[in-house]
Backbone as CSV, one residue per row, in Angstrom:
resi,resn,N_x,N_y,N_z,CA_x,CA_y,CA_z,C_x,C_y,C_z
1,UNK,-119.491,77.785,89.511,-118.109,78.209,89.372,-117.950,78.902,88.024
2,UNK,-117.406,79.975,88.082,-117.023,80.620,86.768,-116.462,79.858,85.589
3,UNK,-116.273,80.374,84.472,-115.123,79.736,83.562,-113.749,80.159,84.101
4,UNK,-113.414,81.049,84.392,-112.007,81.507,85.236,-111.694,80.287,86.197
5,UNK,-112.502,80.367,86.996,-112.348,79.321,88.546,-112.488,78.023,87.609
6,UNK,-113.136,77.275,86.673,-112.721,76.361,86.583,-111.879,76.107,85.831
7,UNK,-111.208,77.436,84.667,-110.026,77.014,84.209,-108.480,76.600,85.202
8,UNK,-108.473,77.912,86.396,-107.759,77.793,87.241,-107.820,76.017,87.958
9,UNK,-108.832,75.606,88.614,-108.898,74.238,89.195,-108.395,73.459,88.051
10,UNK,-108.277,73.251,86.596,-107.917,72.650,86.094,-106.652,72.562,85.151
11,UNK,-106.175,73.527,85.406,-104.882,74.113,85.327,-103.842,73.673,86.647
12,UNK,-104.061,73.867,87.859,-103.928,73.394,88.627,-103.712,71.461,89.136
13,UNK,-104.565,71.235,88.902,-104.649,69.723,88.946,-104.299,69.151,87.907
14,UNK,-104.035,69.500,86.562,-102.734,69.489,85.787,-101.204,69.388,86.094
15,UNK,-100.847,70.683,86.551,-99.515,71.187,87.239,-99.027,69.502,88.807
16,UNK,-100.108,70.166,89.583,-99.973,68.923,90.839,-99.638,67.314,90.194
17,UNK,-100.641,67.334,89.251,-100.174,65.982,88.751,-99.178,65.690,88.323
18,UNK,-98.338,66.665,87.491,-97.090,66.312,87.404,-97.155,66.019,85.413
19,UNK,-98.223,65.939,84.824,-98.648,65.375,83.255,-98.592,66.860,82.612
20,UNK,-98.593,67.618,83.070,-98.808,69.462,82.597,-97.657,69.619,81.648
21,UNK,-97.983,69.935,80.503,-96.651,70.354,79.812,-97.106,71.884,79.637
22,UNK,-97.329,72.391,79.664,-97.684,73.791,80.176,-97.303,74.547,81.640
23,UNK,-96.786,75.620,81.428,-96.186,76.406,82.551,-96.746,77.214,82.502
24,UNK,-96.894,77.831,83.773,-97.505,79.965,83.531,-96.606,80.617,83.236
25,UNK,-96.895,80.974,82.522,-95.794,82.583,81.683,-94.612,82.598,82.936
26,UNK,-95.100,83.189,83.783,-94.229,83.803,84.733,-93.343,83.025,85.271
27,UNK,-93.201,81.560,85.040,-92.349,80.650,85.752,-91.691,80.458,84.303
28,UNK,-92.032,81.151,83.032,-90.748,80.832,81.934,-90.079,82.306,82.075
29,UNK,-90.591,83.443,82.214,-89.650,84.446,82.871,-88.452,84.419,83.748
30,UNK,-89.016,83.714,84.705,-88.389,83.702,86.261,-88.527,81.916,86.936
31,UNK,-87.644,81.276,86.403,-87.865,79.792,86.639,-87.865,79.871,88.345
32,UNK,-87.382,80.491,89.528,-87.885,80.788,90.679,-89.487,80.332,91.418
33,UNK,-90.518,80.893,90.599,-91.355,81.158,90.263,-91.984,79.711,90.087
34,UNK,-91.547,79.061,89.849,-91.844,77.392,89.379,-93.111,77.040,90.117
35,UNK,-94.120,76.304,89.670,-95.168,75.459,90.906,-93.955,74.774,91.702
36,UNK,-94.579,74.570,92.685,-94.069,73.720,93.907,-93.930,72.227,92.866
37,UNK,-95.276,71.996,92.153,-95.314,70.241,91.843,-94.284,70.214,90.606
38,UNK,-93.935,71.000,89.984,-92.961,70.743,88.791,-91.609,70.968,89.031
39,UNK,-91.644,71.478,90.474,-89.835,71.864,90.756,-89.975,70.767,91.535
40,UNK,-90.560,69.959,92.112,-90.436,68.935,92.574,-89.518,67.526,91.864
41,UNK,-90.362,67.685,91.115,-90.268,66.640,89.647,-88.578,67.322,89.060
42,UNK,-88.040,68.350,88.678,-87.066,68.750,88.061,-87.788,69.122,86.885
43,UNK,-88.828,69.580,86.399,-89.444,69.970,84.909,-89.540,71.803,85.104
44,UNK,-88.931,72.570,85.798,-88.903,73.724,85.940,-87.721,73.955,84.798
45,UNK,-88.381,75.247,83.602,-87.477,75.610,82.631,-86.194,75.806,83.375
46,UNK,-85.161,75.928,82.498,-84.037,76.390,83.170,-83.579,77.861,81.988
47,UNK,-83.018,78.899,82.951,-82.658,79.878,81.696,-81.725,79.321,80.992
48,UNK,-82.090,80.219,79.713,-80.780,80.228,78.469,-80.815,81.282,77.667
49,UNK,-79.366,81.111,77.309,-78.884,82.358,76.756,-79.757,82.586,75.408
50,UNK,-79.872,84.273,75.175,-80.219,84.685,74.479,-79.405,84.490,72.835
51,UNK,-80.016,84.074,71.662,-78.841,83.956,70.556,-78.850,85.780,70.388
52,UNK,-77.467,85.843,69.848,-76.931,87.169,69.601,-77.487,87.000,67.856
53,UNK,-78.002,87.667,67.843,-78.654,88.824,66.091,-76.881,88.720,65.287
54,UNK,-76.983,87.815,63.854,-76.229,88.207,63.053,-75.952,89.635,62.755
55,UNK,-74.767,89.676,62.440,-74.316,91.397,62.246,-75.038,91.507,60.913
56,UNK,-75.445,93.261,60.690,-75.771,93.830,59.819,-75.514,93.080,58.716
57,UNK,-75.780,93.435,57.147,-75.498,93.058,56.504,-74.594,94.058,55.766
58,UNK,-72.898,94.162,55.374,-72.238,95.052,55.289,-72.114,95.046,53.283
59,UNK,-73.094,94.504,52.832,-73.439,94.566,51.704,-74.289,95.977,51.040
60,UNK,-73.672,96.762,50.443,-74.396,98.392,49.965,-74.871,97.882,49.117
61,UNK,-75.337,97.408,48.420,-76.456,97.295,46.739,-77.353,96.984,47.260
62,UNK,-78.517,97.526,46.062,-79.401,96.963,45.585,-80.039,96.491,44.255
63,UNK,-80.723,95.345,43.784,-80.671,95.615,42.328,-82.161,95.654,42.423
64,UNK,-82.666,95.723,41.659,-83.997,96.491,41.095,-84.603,95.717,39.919
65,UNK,-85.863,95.216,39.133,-86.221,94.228,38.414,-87.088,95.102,38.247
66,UNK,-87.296,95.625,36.575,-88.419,96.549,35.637,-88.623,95.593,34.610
67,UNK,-89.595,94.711,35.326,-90.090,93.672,34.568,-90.998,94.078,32.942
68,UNK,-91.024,95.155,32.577,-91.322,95.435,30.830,-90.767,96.742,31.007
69,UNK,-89.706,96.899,30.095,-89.807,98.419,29.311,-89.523,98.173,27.729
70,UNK,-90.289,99.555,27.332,-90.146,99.255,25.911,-90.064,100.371,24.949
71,UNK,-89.385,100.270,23.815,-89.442,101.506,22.902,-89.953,101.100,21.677
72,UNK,-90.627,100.749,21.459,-91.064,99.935,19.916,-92.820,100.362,20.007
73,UNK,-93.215,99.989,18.942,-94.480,100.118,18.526,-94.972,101.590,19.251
74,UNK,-94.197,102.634,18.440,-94.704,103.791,18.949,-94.602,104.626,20.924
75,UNK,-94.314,103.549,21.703,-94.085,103.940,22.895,-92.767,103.821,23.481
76,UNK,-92.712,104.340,24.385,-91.531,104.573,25.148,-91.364,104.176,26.477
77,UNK,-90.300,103.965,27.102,-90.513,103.703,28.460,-89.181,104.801,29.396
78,UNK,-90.102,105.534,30.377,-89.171,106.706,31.316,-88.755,105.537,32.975
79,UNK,-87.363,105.856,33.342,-87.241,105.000,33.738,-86.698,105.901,35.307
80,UNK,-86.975,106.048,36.416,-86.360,106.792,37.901,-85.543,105.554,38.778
81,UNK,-84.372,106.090,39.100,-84.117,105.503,40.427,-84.107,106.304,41.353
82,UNK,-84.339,106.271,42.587,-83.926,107.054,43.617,-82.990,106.410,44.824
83,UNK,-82.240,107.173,45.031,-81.417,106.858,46.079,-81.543,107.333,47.284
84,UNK,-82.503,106.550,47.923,-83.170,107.156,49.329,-82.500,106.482,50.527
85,UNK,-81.011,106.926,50.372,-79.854,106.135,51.589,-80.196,108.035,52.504
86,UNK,-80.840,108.757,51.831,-80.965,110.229,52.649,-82.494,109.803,53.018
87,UNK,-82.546,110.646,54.197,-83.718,110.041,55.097,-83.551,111.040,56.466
88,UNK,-85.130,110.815,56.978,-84.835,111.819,58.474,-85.166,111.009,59.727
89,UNK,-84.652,109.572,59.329,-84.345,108.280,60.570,-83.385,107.789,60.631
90,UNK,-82.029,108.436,60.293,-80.710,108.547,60.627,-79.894,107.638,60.124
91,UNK,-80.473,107.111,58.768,-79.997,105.938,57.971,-78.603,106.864,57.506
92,UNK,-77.496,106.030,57.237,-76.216,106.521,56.688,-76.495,107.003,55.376
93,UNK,-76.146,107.882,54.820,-75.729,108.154,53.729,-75.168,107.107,52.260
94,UNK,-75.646,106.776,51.345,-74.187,106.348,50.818,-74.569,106.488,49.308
95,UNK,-73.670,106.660,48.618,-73.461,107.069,47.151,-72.861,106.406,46.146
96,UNK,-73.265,106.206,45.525,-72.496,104.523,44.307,-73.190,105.015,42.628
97,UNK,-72.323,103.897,42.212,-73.374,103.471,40.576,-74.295,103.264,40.575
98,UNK,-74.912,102.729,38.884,-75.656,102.149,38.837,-75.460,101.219,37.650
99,UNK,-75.393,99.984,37.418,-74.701,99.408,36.057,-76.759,98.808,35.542
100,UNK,-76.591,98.930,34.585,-78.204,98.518,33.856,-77.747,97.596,32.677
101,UNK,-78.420,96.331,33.378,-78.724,95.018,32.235,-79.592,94.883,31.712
102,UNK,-79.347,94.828,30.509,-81.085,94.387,29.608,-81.024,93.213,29.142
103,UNK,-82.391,92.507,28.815,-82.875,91.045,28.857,-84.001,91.327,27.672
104,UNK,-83.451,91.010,26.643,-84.741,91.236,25.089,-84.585,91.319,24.209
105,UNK,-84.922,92.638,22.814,-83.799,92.403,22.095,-84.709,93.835,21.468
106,UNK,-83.840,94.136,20.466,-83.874,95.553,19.975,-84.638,95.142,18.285
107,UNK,-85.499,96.199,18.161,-85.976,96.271,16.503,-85.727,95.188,15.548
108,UNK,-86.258,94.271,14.837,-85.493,93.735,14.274,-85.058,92.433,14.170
109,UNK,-85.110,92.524,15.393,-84.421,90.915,16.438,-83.184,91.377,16.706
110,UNK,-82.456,91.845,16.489,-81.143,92.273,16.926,-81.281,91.666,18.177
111,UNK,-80.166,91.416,19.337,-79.766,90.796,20.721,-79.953,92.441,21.526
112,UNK,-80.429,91.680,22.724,-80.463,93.150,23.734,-78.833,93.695,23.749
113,UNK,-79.045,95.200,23.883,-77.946,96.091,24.349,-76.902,95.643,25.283
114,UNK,-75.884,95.942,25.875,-74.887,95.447,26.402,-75.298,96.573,27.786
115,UNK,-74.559,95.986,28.842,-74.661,96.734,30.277,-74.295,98.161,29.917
116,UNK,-74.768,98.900,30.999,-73.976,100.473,30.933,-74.216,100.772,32.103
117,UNK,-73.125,101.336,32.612,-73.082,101.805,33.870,-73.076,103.087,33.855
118,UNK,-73.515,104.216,35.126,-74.072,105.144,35.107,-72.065,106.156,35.121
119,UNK,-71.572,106.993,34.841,-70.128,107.529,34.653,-69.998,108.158,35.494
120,UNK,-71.039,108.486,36.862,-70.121,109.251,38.047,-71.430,108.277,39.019
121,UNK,-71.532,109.000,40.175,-72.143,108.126,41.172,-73.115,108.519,41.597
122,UNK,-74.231,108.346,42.030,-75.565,108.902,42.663,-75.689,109.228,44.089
123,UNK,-75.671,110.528,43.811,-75.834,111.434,45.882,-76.780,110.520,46.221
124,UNK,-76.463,110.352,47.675,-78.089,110.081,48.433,-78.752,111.088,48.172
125,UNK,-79.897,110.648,47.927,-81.309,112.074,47.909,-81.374,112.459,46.720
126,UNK,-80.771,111.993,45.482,-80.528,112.080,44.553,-81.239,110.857,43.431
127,UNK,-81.985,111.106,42.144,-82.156,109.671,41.326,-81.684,110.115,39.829
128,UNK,-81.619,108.776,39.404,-80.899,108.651,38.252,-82.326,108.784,37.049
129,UNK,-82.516,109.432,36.238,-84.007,109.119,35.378,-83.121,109.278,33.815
130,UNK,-83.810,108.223,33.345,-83.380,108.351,31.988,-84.697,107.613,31.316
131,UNK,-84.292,107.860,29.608,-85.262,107.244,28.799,-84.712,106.168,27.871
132,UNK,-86.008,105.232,27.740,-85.264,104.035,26.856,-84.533,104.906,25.386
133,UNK,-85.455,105.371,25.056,-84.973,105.635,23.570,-83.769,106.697,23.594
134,UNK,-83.944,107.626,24.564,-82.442,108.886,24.137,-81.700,108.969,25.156
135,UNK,-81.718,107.822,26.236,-81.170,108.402,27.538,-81.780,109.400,29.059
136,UNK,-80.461,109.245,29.553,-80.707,110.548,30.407,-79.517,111.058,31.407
137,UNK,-79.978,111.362,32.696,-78.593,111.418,33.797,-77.493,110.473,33.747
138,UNK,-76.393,110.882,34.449,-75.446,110.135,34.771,-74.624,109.575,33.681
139,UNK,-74.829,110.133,32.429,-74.414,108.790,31.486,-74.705,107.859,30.430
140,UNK,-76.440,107.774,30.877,-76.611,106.674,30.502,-77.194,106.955,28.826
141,UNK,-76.967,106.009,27.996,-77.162,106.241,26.989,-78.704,105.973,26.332
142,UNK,-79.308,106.214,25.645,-80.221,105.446,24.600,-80.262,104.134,24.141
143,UNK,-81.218,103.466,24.221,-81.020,102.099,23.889,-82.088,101.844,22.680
144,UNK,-82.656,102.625,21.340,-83.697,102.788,20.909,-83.633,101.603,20.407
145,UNK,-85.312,101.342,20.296,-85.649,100.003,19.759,-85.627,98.645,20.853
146,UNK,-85.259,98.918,21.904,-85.204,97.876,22.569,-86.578,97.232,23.321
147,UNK,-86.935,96.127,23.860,-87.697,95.763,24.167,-87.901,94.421,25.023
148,UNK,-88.154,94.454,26.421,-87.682,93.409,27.199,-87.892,93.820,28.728
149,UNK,-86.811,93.386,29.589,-86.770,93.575,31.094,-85.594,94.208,31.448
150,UNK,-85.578,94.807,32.155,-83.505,95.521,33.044,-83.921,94.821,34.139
151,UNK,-82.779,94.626,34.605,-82.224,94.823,36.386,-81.260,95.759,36.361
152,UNK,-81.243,96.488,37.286,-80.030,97.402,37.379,-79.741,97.364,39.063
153,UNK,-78.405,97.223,38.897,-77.535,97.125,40.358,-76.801,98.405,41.168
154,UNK,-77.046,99.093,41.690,-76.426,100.087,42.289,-76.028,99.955,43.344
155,UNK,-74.548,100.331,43.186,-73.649,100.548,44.706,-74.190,100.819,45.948
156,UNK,-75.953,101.065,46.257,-75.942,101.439,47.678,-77.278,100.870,48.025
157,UNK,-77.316,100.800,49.580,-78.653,100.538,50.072,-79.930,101.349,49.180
158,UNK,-80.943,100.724,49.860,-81.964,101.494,49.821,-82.545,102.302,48.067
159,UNK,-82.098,101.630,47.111,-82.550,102.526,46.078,-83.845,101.913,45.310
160,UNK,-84.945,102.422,44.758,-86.166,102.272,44.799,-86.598,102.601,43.270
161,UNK,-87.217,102.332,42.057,-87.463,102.647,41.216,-89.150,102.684,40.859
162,UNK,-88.785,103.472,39.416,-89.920,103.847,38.773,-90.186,103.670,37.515
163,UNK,-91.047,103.499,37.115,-91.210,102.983,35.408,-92.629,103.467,35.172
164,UNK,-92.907,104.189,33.688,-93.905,104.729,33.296,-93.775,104.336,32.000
165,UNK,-94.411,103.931,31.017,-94.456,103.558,29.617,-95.535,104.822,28.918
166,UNK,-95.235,105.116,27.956,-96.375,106.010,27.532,-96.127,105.592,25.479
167,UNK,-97.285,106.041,24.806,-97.201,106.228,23.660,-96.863,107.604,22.608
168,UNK,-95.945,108.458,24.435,-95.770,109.653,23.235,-94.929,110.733,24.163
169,UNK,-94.928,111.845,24.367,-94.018,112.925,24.956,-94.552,113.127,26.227
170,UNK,-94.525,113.432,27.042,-95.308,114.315,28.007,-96.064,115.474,28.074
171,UNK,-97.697,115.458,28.339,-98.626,116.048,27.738,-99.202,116.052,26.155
172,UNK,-98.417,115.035,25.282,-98.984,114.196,24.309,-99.453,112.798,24.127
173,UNK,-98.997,112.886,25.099,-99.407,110.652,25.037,-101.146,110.756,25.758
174,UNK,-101.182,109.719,25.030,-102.762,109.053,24.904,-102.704,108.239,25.900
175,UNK,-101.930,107.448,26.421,-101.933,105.984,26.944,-100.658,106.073,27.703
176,UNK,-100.747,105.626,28.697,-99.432,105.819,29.924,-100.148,104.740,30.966
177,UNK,-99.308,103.827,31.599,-98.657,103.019,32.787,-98.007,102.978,33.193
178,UNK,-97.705,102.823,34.799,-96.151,102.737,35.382,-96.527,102.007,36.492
179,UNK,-95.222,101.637,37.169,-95.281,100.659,38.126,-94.028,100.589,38.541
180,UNK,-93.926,100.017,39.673,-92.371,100.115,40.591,-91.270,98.954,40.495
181,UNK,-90.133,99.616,40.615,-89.583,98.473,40.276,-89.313,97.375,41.470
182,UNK,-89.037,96.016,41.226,-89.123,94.910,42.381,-87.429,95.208,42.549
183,UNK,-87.223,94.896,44.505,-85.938,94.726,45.199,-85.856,93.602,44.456
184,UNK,-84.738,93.109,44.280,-84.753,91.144,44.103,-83.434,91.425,45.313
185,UNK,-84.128,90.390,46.870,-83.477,90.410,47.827,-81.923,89.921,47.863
186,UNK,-81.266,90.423,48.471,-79.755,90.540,48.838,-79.216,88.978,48.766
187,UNK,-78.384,88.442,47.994,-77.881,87.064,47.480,-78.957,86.234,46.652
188,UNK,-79.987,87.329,45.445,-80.230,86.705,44.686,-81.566,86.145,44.814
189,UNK,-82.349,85.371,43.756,-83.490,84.660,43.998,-83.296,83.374,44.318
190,UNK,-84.409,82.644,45.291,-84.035,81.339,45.709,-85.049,80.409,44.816
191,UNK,-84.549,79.180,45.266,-85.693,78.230,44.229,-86.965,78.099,44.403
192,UNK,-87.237,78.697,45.902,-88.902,78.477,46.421,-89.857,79.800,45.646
193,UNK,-90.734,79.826,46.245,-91.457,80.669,45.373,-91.057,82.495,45.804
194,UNK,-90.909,83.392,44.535,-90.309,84.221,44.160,-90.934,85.345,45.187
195,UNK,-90.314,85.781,45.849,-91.356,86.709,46.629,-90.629,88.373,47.003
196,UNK,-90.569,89.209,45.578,-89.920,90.525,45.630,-90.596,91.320,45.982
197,UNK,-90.291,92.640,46.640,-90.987,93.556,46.997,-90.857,95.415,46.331
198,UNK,-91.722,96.159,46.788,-90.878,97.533,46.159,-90.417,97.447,47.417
């Protein structure tokens, strides 16, 4: 006897017996379908309703975690957001701020900089780039000397960052890194283990 044929015989004489907690697929599809020996018994699934999918989440932000930037000891840090709510998979549009917190402290010891929010709003398809030390788009100011972490929160889905550190201008620096910035997911970090993504 095959392995087939004797899985079947014993699959079978399972079911007949009535001890089977196992069904064939097709009798949890279509409880109809039931063995004869389990609709006997009353152990034939019965349907149930499907749960209905929580609605969307009608929450537009995202905040963003640039776990080092820095302007001290000779380097700098260039900083991108992009606002990729524009797309050619029919995602909505949407256009907001961006308010930027810093966590560190400036030259000196001085206390980190105070929030700043970006003074008009970011198109979809559009990013915000500025530099630690002089600024850039939207607003945002210079923060020289500073040294630490941002989160920055913007009014809309979907926005994605960039961070490059270098020791000098562009096409003068010796030494350059960058890396993306982390989502920190929608209501915050939880107590289990930290798990952000780009």
């Amino acid at each position: 006897m095959s392995k087939l044929g004797r899985f079947r015989s014993a699959f079978v004489a399972l079911v007949i017996a009535g001890s089977a907690l196992l069904v064939p697929l097709r009798a949890l599809a279509d409880p109809a379908s039931c063995p004869p020996g389990l609709a006997k018994q009353g152990k034939c699934p019965q349907p149930t309703a499907v749960p209905t999918p929580p609605p969307p989440s009608q929450t537009s932000t995202t905040t963003l975690l640039f776990s080092f930037v820095t302007n001290q000891a000779g380097f700098d840090t260039g900083i991108s957001i992009a606002n990729t709510s524009l797309d050619t998979v029919g995602t909505p549009p949407e256009t907001g701020s961006c308010t930027i917190n810093y966590f560190g402290s400036v030259s000196g010891g001085g206390p980190a900089p105070a929030p700043q929010t970006t003074t008009t709003n970011i198109p979809a398809g559009q990013s915000l780039t500025f530099v630690v030390s002089s600024g850039g788009g939207f607003g945002i100011a210079g923060r020289p000397g500073f040294q630490g972490y941002i989160i920055v929160t913007c009014g809309f889905r979907y926005a994605h960052g960039f961070a490059l550190i270098t020791d000098g201008p562009i096409g003068q620096a010796r030494i350059a890194g960058s890396y993306l910035g982390l989502v920190i997911p929608e209501g915050g970090r939880s107590t289990d283990d930290e798990q952000l993504a780009h």
